[in-house]
Each structure stands twice: as C-alpha cells, then as structure tokens.
N, C-alpha and C positions, 0 to 999 in steps of 0.2 A: 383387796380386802378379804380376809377370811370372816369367816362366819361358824360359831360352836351352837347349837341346838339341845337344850336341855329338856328332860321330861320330868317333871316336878308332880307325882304323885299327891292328892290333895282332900279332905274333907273340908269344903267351904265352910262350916259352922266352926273347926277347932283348930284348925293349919293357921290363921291368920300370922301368929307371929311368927311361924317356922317361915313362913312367905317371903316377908319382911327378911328376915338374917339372910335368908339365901340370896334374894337379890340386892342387900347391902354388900354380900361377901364377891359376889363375880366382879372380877377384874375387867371386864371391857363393858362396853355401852349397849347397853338392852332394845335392841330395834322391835322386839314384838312380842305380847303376848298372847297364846292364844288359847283358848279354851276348848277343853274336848266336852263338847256337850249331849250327854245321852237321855234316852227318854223311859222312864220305868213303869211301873205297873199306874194304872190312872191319869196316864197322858203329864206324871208329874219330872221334869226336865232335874236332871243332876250334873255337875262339873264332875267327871272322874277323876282328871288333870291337865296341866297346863305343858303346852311346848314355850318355852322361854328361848328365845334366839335372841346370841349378844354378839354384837360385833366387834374382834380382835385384830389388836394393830390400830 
C-alpha cells in the first residue's frame, strides 16, 4: 500500500467548509487525521494545521 500525507493549512473558526471540499475531493481513503496542536500566550491551545494521510491503491 502506498500512503500520500497532506498538510492542510487551517483557522478552526473559518476553514470548516474549505475542510470538507478537500477531503470530499482526495481520491483514496483517509486513514488519519491529525492535528498540530500549539499553545499561545495565556496557556490558550490553537490547531495551526492538520496532516491528512490517505491511503492509495
């Protein structure tokens, strides 16, 4: 099996639908997403972006 690894750039409050189309539009099956989780001024936790891995074939 190959395996493609996406990095999806994201503001959680306004991306929701760009989200959506992107992972409607990929061609093989979505084994994970993961979130890059950072932490900002006042201990308050942000998503920067997400690695999307889909498996191809």
């Amino acid at each position: 099996m190959k395996y493609r690894v996406h990095r999806f750039d994201i503001k959680m409050t306004i991306d929701q639908s760009k989200l959506e189309q992107f992972l409607n539009n990929l061609d093989g099956e979505v084994v994970a997403v993961i979130p890059n989780v950072t932490i900002a001024i006042f201990w308050i936790h942000k998503v920067d972006f997400l690695l999307v891995i889909e498996k191809i074939g």
